[in-house]
N, C-alpha and C positions, 0 to 999 in steps of 0.2 A: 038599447041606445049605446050608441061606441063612447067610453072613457076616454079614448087618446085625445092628447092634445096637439094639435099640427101649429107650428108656428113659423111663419114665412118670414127669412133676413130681409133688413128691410134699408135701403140706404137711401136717406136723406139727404143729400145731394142736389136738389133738380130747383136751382134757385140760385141767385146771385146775390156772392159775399166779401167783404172785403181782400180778405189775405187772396183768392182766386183772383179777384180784380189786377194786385198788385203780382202776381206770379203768372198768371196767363194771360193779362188782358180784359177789358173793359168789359160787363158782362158776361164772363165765361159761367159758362152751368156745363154740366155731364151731356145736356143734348148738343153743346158744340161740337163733343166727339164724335157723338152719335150719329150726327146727318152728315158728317163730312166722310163718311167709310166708305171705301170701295170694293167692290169684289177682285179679288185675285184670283181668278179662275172659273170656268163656267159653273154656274149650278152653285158659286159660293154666296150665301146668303148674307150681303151688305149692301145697303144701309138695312138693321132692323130696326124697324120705327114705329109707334103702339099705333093701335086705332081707338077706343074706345074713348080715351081722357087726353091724348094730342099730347105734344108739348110741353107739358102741364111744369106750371111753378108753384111748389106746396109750400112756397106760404100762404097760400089763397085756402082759406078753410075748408071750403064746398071740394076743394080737388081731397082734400084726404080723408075728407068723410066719402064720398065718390069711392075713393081706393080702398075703404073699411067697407063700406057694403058690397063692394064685388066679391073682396079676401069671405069675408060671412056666405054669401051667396053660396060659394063655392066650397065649403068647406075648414076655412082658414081657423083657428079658432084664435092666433094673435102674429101679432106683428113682433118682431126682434129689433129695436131699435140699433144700429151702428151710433156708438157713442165716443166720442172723439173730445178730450181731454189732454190737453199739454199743463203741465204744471199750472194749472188753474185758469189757462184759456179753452174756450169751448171753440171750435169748429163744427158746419154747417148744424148751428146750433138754433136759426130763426124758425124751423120747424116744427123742431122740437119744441121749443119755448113757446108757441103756440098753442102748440097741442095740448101740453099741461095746464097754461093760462086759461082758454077756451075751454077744457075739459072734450075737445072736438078730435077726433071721432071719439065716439062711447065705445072704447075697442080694445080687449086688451093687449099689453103689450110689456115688453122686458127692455132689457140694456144689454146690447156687450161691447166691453172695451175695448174699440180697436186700437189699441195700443202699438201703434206702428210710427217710425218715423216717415215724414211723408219726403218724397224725392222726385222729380222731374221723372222716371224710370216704371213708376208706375204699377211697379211688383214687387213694392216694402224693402225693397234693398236700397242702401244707408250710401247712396250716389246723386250727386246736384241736391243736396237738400235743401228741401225749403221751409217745412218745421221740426224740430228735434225733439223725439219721445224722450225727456229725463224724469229721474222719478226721486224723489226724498222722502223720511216717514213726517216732517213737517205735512208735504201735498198729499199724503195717503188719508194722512187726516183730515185736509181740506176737503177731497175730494170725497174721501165717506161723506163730512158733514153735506157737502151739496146733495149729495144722491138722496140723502134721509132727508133732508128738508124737503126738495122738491119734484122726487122722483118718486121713493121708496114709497112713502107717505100715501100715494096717488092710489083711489079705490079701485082703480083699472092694473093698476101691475100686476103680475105673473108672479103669483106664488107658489112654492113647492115645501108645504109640510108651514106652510103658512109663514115662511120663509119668501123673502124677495128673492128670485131668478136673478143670476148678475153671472154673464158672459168673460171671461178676458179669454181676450185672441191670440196673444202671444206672451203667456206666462214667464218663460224663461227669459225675458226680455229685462224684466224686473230686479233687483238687485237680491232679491229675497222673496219671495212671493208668498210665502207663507207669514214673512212677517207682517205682507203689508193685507192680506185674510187676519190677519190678528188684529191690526188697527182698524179695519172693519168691523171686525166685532166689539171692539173695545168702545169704539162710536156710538155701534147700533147698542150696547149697555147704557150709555149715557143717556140716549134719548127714549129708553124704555121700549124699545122692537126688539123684534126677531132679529136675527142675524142674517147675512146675506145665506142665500142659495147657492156655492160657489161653483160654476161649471168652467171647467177647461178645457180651452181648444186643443186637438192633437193634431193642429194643421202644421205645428213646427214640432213637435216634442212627441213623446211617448211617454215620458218622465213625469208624470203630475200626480205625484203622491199628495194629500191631504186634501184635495177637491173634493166635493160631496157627489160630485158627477162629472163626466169628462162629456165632450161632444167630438165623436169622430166626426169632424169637419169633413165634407166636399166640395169641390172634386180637391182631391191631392196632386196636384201637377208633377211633383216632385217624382210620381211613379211613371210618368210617361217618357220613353226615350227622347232625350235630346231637346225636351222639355222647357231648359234655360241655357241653351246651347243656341244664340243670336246668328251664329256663322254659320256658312255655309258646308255640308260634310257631303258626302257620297252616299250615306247612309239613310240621308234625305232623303236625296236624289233616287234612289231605288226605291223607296217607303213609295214616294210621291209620283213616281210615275205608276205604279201598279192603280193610282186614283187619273191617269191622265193628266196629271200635273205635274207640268217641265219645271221643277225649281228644284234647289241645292240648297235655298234658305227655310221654303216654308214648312213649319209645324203643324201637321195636319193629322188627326187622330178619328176614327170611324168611334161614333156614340155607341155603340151597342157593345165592344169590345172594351172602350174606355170602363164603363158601368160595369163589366164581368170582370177588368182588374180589381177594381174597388172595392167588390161586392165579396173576391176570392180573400183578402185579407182577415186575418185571426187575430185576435187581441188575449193578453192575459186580465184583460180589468173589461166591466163591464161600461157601457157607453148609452149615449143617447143618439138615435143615428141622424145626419144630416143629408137629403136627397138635393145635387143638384139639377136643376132644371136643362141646361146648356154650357155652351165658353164661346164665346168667340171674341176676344179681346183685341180684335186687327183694329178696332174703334179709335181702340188707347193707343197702342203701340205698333200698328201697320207691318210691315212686313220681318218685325220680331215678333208678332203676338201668337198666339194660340189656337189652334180652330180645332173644334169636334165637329166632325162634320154629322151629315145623314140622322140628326136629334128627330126623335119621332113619340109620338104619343102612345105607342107601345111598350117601348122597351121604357120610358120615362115611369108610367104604370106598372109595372114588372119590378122597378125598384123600391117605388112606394109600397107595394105587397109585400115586397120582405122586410122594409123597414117596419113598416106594421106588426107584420111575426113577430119582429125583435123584441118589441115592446109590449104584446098586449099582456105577456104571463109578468110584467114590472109590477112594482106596487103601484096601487091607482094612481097616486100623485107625479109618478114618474115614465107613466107613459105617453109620452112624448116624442114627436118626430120633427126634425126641421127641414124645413125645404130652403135651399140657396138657389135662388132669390127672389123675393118678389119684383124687384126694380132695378137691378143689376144690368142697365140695356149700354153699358158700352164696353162689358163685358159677354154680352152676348147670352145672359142669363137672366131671366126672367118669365117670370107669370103671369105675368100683365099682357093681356092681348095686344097679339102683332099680324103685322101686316101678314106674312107667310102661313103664320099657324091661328089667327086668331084665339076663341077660347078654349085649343086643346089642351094643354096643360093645365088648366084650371077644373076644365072638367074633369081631368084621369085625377085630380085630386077630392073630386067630390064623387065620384064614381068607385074609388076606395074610401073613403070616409066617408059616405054618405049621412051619417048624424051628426049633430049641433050637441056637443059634449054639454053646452051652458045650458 
């Protein structure tokens, strides 16, 4: 029976909340972006829109016990909660707080701090903001105490060496980030636990000395040419017609190639890998966004096998792979069956993991 443990990001999102109301509009949830995408070129795959669970708004129980027995079905063995914390407001927090209320789905799951300020832009860059990540060791300590009361506590969380799993996404953001790992533990002493499990993303950094594990985040955008380059160049223009596409603006990257830059990267520390599924963010941000094109159920499987290598010689408690995303659809990334691919990426993940680690 295989050890590892796969754990799919998971974004809680798909549900209408106040701050969204008052910054986009009455209603707004992530399927607004989602059904209004259009294709910029032939064969360019928009709108992607799920089949299996619609629509779906999880505050509704049954929808995320529904998405807990597919992720099982398939291999999943937890979910990565996206956890959103501003100086002691939560964001799209009604799902979560179900979850733990309800104890609904029976499934386990972790936290990572997506620690970002949010801005009209849509790619964590600190333009039109609409809430401000600030950080103080006052809210470091609020913020442990809420985790341990109402999260850490939870018989379904994700422990490693009997340690709570706990994500932050962009470490250097922080004024000290080590101090504020110290007032974590200093918390979890008070209320007689473990201490957190501290993983660091190296989606912005390289730099994460004192983490008990790092997670080489994907995809890394930052390596593809001209990546966050909004304007138009000639460099495009050449890339983009060799795909038969007339444009000077669009961003357009072949998945197979994308996966071989990724995969070619060398680290001097050791990591936990992160496999993503797709990109195509024209949802969010239209004719500045992103596209991988040609994502296929091959080469997706092909990355899951070496993330697998990577980790099966770890210590049992650390082998571990994450998949980006399970719900990520206006990004263009997700596991969740879609219209185009239905359940192949779900399968290439149970087709290498084939055993239930629990």
């Amino acid at each position: 029976m295989s050890s590892i443990r796969t754990i799919a990001i998971y974004l809680p999102q798909f549900h209408p909340f106040a701050q969204n109301d008052e910054w986009w509009g009455k209603g707004f949830t992530e399927w607004t972006n989602v059904t209004k995408a259009k294709p910029f070129f032939k064969n360019h795959y928009q709108p992607q829109l799920p089949t299996d669970l619609g629509l779906y708004d999880l505050r509704v129980d049954q929808t995320r016990i529904d998405q807990a027995a597919m992720a099982k079905a398939y291999g999943i063995y937890g979910f990565c909660y996206y956890h959103y914390w501003f100086s002691g407001t939560r964001l799209m927090k009604e799902p979560i707080d179900a979850m733990l209320k309800n104890k609904q789905p029976d499934f386990p799951f972790m936290f990572c701090w997506a620690n970002e300020t949010w801005s009209r832009r849509w790619l964590g860059e600190e333009k039109e903001i609409l809430i401000k990540q600030e950080y103080g060791e006052g809210d470091d300590y609020a913020h442990a105490t809420w985790l341990y009361e109402n999260a850490f506590n939870d018989s379904r969380y994700i422990t490693i060496y009997n340690r709570p799993a706990f994500t932050i996404y962009r470490p250097h953001d922080l004024p000290n980030y080590k101090k504020t790992m110290a007032i974590f533990k200093e918390v979890a002493l008070e209320k007689g636990m473990p201490a957190p499990f501290f993983i660091g993303s190296n989606s912005h950094t390289d730099d994460l000395e004192g983490f008990d594990q790092i997670l080489n985040f994907e995809p890394q955008l930052g390596l593809l040419p001209d990546a966050f380059n909004d304007g138009s160049s000639f460099r495009k223009l050449i890339r983009n017609l060799y795909r038969n596409v007339w444009s000077a603006k669009l961003k357009i990257y072949d998945y197979e190639k994308v996966k071989t830059v990724m995969a070619a990267r060398r680290f001097l520390y050791t990591y936990l890998p992160c496999v993503f599924v797709g990109w195509d963010n024209t949802a969010r941000r239209g004719w500045k966004g992103i596209i991988i094109t040609d994502q296929n159920k091959e080469v997706f499987k092909k990355s899951l096998q070496l993330a697998k290598q990577l980790v099966e010689n770890n210590d049992l408690e650390e082998q571990i792979v994450f998949i980006n995303a399970w719900n990520e659809w206006a990004e263009g990334n997700h596991l969740e069956s879609c219209v185009r691919f239905g359940h192949q990426f779900l399968e290439a993940v149970k087709e290498v993991f084939p055993n239930d680690p629990t």
